[in-house]
C-alpha positions as CSV (number, residue, x, y, z in Angstrom):
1,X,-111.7,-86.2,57.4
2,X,-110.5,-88.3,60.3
3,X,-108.6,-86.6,63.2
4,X,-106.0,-88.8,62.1
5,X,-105.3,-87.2,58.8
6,X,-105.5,-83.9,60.6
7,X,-103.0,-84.7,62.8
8,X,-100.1,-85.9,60.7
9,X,-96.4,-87.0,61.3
10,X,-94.7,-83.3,60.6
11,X,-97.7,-81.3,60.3
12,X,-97.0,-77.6,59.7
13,X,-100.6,-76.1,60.3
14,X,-101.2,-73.3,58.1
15,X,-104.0,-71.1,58.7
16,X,-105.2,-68.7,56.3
17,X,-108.1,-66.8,55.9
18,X,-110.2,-64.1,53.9
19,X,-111.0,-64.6,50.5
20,X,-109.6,-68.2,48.8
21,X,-108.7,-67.3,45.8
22,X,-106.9,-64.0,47.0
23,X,-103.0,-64.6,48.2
24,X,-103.2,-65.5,51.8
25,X,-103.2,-62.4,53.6
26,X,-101.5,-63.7,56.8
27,X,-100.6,-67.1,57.9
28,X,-100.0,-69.1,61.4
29,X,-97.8,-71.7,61.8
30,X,-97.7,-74.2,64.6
31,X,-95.8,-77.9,64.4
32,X,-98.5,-81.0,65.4
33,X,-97.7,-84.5,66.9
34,X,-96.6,-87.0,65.1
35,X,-98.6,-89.8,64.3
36,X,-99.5,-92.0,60.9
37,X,-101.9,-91.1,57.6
38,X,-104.2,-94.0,58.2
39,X,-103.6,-95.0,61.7
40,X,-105.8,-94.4,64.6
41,X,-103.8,-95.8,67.2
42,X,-100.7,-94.5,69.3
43,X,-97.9,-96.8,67.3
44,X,-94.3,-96.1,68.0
45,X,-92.5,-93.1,66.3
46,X,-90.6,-95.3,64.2
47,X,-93.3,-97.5,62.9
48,X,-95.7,-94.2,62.0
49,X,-92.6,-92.6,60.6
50,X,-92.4,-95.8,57.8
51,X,-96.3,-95.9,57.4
52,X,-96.2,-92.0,56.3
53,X,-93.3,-92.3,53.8
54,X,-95.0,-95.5,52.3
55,X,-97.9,-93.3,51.5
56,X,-95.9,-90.7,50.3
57,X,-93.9,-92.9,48.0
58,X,-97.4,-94.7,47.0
59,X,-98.8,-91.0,46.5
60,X,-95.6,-90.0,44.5
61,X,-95.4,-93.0,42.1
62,X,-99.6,-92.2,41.3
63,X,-100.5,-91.0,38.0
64,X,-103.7,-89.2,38.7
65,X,-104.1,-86.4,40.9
66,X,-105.9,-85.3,43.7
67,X,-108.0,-82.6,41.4
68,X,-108.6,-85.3,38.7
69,X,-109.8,-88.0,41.2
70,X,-112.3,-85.2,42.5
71,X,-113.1,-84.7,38.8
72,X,-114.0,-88.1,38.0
73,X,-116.2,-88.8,40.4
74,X,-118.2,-85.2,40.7
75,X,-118.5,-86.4,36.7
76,X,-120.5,-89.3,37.7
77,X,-123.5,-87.0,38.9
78,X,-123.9,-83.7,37.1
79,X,-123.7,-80.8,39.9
80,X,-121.9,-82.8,42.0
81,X,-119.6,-81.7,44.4
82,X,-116.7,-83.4,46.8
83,X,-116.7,-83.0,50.0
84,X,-114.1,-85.2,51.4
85,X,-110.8,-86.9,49.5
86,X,-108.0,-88.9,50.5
87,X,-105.3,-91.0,48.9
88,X,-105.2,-94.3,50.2
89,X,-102.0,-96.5,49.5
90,X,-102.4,-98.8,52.2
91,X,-104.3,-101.0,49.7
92,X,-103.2,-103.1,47.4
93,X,-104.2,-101.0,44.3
94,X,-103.6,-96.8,45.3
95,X,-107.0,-95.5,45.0
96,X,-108.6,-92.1,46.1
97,X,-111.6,-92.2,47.8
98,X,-113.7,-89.5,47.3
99,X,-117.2,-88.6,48.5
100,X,-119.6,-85.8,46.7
101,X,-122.9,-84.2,47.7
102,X,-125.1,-84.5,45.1
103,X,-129.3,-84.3,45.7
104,X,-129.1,-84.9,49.1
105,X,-127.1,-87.7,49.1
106,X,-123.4,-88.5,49.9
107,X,-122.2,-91.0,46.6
108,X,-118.7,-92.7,48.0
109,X,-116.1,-93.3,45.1
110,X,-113.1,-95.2,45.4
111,X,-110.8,-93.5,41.7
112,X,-107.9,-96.0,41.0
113,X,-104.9,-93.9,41.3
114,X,-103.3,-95.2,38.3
115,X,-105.7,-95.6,35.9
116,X,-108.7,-92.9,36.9
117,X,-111.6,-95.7,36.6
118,X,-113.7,-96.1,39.1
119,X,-113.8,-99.2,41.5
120,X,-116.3,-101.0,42.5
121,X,-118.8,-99.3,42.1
122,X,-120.1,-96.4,43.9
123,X,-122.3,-95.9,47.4
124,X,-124.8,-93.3,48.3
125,X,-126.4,-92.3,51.5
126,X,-129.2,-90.1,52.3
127,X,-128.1,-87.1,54.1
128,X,-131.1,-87.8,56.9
129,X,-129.0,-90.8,57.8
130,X,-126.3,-88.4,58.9
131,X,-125.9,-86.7,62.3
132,X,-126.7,-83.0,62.5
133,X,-123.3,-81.8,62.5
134,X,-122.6,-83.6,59.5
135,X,-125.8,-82.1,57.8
136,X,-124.9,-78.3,58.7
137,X,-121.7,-78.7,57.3
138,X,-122.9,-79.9,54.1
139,X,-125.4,-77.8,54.2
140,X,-123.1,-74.9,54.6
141,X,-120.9,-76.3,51.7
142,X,-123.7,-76.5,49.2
143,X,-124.4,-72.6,50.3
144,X,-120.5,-71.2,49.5
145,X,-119.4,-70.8,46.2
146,X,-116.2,-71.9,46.4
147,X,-115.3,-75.3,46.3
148,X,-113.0,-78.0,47.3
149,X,-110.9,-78.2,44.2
150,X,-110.7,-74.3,44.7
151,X,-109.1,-75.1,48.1
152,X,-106.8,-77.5,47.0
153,X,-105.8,-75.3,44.7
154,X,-104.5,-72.8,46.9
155,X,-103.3,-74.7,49.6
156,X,-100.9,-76.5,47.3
157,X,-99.4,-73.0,46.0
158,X,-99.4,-71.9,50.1
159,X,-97.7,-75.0,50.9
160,X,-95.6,-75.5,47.8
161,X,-96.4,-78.8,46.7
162,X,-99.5,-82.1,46.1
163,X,-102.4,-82.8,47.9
164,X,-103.2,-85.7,49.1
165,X,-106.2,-85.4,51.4
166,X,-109.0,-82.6,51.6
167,X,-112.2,-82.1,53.6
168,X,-114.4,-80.2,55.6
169,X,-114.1,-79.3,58.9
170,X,-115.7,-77.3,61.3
171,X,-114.0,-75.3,64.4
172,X,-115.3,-72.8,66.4
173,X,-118.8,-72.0,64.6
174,X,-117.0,-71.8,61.1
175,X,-116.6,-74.2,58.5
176,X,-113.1,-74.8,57.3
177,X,-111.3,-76.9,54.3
178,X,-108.7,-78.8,55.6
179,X,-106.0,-79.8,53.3
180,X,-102.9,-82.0,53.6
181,X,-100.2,-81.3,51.4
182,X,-97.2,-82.8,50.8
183,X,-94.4,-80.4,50.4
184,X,-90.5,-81.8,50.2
185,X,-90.4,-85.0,53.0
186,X,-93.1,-83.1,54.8
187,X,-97.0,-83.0,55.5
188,X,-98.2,-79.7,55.5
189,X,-102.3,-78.9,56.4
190,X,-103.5,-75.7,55.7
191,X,-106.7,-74.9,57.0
192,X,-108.9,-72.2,54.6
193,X,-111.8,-70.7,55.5
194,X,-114.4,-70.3,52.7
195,X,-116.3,-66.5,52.4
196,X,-119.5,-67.2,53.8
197,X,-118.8,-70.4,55.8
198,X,-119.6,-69.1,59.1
199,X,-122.0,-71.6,60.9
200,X,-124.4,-70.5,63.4
C-alpha cells in the first residue's frame, strides 16, 4: 500500500489491537492530512477533495466487493492469499487490483469491479526479486493465521462501513493490516495488528 492511500483526505486513523476477531479492546483516533486516493503529489485541497469523491462515487456505483475481488483472485491459485487490494476508479473500467502470495511468488490481478472477471491477465514475481523488507513482511503474513479478508472484516464493523483498500504494513518491528474504509462522506484507516505479527 502506497503512503498515499495511507494518508487519505479525512482520514480518521483507528488503531486497534489484540486479538482480530475479538471486539476492539481500545481504540486511538487521530485526524491525517488531506491529500488524494491515487495521487502522489501535493495538489491543491480542492482538486484532491474532487479526486477522492470520484473514487468514492466510482467505488459506490461497483457491484463487486472488496472481499469478493480478494476471492476471485486467491481462487486463481489454490492456497493463495492477498496481500495488498485497492479499488482503482481512475481508469476507465473500475477494477480492483489485487495481489496474493502464493509459492513464493506475488501473482498481480486486476478484478473488473462490475463484472468480477479478471483482466488481462495476471502477473507473478518471484519473491527473491523483492527487497528484504518486502520479504519479511510476507514472510510474516504466510506465518499468522489470520488473514486479510479477516481484517477487512473487522475494520469495516470498527469503522461502520466498505472497504476499499487493504494491505500490509509494517511500523515499529510489527506488522500491521492497514485498511481504508469508507464510512458516510469519510475515509477511515484502521490499522490491526495480527496475533503473532511481531517482526524482529
Amino acid at each position: 500500500m502506497t503512503t498515499a492511500k495511507r494518508r487519505i483526505s479525512g482520514l480518521l486513523a483507528i488503531a486497534l489491537s489484540a486479538l482480530l476477531l475479538a471486539a476492539p479492546a481500545r481504540a486511538i483516533v487521530s485526524t491525517g492530512t488531506p491529500t488524494t486516493l491515487h495521487s502522489d503529489t501535493d495538489g491543491d485541497a480542492e482538486a484532491d477533495r474532487q479526486a477522492v469523491s470520484r473514487e468514492i462515487e466510482r467505488f459506490r456505483s461497483s457491484s463487486i466487493s472488496i472481499n469478493q475481488a480478494m476471492a476471485i483472485a486467491e481462487a486463481r491459485h489454490v492456497g493463495a492469499t492477498t496481500a495488498d487490494v485497492s479499488f482503482d476508479g481512475a481508469s476507465g473500467v473500475p477494477v480492483y487490483r489485487v495481489k496474493t502470495l502464493h509459492n513464493d511468488r506475488i501473482w498481480r490481478h486486476t478484478i473488473n469491479a462490475a463484472t468480477g472477471e479478471l483482466v488481462g491477465g495476471e502477473a507473478a514475481l518471484p519473491l527473491a526479486e523483492l527487497d528484504l523488507d518486502d520479504r519479511s513482511n510476507l514472510a510474516a503474513l504466510g506465518a499468522i493465521k489470520h488473514r486479510l479478508a479477516d481484517a477487512v472484516h473487522v475494520a469495516e464493523r470498527a469503522a461502520s462501513g466498505k472497504a476499499i483498500s487493504g494491505g500490509l504494513v509494517r511500523e515499529r518491528g510489527r506488522l500491521n493490516f492497514a485498511i481504508v474504509v469508507i464510512s458516510g462522506d469519510n475515509l477511515k484507516e484502521v490499522i490491526l495488528e495480527p496475533p503473532g505479527a511481531r517482526i524482529k
